[in-house]
N, C-alpha and C positions, 0 to 999 in steps of 0.2 A: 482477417476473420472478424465477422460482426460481433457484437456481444445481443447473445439471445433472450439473456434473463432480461425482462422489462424491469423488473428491480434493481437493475446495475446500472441499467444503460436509462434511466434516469434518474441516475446518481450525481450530484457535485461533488466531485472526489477533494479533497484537501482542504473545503471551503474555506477553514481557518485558515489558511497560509495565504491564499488569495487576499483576503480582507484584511490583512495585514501589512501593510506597504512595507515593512522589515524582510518580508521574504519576498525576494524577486522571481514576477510572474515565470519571468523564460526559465528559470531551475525549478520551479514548482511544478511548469508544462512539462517536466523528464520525469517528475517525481507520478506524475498523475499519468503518464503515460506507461510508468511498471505497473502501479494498481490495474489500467487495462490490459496490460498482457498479462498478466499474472488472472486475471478472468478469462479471459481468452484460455489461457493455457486450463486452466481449469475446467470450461468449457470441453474443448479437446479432450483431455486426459480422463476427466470423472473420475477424480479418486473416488475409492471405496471406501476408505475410513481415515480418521483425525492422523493417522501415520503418514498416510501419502501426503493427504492435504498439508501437513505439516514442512512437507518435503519442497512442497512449492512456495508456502509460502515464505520460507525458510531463503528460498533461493531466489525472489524479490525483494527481502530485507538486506542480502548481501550488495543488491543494485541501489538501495536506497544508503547503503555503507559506503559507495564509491560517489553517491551525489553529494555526501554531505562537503566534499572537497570542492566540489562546483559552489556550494553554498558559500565555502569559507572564502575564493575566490571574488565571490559578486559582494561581500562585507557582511556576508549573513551568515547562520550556522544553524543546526537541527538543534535547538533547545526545547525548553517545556513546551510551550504552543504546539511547536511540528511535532513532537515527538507522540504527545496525545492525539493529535490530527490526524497523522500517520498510523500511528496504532489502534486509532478508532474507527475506521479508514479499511485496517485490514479486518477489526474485527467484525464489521459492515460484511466483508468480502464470504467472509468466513459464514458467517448467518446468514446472506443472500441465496448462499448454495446449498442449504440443509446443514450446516455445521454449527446451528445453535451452543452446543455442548463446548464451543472447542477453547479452551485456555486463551486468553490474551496476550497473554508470556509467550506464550509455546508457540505462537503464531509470529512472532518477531525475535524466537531466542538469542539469533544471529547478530543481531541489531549489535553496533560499537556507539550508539548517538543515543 
């Protein structure tokens, strides 16, 4: 599925992790590749309010929970950098879709990094 919002779809999703040779490109490309489905799905779904949306984003943070092991794999790991990157990232996602209001926390509660 495409991504329809022109606000998404031209987006640099992770830009901090790119421009930092510590995080290796090919596990950034999985990491940048949940933030688009996680629009896609959202796309699709239209939650109705910060509950559902919470629901999905909730269950992209749990995909970015099993990449930090790929991370730790290639010498790298989700520290400061990524983890603001990451959550700045969703909360981009979050405000793209009308979800100005939505908590920063609550949008990656799941998060273990």
């Amino acid at each position: 599925m495409a991504i329809t919002n022109e606000q998404v779809a031209g987006h640099a999703f992770l830009q901090p992790l790119y421009a930092d040779g510590y995080f290796p490109d090919h596990v950034v490309d999985r990491g940048r590749a949940i933030l688009l489905r996680l629009c896609e799905r959202i796309e699709a779904e239209r939650p109705p309010d910060l509950t559902a949306l919470y629901a999905l984003t909730q269950a992209a943070t749990e995909e970015f929970n099993l990449l930090a092991a790929e991370f730790e794999a290639a010498g790298s790991e989700i520290e400061t950098v990524a983890r603001e990157g990451i959550g700045e990232d969703f909360w981009f996602v979050a405000s793209a879709y009308g979800f100005a209001d939505a908590d920063a926390e609550e949008l990656i509660a799941t998060r273990d990094w």
